[in-house]
N, C-alpha and C positions, 0 to 999 in steps of 0.2 A: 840133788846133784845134777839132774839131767838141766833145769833151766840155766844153772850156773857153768855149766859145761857149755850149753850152746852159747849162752851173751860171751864167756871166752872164747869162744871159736870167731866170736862176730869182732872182738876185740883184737886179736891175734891174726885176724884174717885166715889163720888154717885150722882145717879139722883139729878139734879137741877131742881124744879119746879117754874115757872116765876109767882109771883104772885103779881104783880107790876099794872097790869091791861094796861101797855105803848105797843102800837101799834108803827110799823115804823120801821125807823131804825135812830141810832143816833152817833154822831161824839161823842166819851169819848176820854176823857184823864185823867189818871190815874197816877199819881206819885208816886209808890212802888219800895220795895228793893226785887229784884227777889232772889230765893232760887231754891233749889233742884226742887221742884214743881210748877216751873212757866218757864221751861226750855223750849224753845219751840214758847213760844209766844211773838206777834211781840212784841219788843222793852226791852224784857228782857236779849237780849244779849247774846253770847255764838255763837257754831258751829252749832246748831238747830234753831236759833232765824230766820222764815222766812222773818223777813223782811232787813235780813240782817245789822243791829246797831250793833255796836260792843258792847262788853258788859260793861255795865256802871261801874263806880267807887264806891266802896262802899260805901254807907252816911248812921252813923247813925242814923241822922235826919230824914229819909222816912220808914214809916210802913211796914210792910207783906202788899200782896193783899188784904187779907181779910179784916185784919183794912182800908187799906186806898179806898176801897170800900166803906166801912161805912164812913166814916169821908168826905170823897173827893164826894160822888156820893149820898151820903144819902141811900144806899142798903145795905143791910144785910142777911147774910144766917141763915136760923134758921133751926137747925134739926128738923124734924115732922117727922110724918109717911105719907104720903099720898099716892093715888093708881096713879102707872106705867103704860106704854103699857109694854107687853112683850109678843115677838112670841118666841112660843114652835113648835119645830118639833118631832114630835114624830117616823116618818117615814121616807127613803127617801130610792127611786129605781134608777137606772141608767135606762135611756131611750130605748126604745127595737126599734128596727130597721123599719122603716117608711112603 
């Protein structure tokens, strides 16, 4: 859940918080119509896709990610507010000599 939490946050461009309560890791398979914003990830096809697929044929029959999240995985994003980590630097020096 944690690796598929962060590529959504990077998808979403905002923090994803896992609130599914699932430890482990787990084998998905997800049947979506990749866009602009799923460029990138395996199996979405294209010159970025790492896992190397070529990129798929268009069907209008398969959802965005996000619907077929919901529908395929039973997962859903909900916007909330809820509290982040985030490191703030306030300072920084270049190292003086040993």
């Amino acid at each position: 859940m944690a690796t598929l939490v962060k590529r959504l946050s990077m998808i979403v461009g905002r923090p994803v918080v896992d609130q599914t309560g699932f430890d482990g890791e787990f084998d998905l398979a997800v049947d979506f119509t990749p866009d602009e914003t799923t460029i990138g990830l395996v199996g979405s096809g294209g010159p970025r896709d790492p896992g190397g697929f070529a990129p798929p044929s268009p069907d209008p029959n398969r959802p965005p990610l996000l619907i077929a999240l919901q529908e395929q995985l039973g997962l859903k994003l909900v916007s909330a507010r809820n509290p982040v980590e985030i490191l703030i630097i306030d300072h920084v020096e270049r190292p003086g000599a040993n």
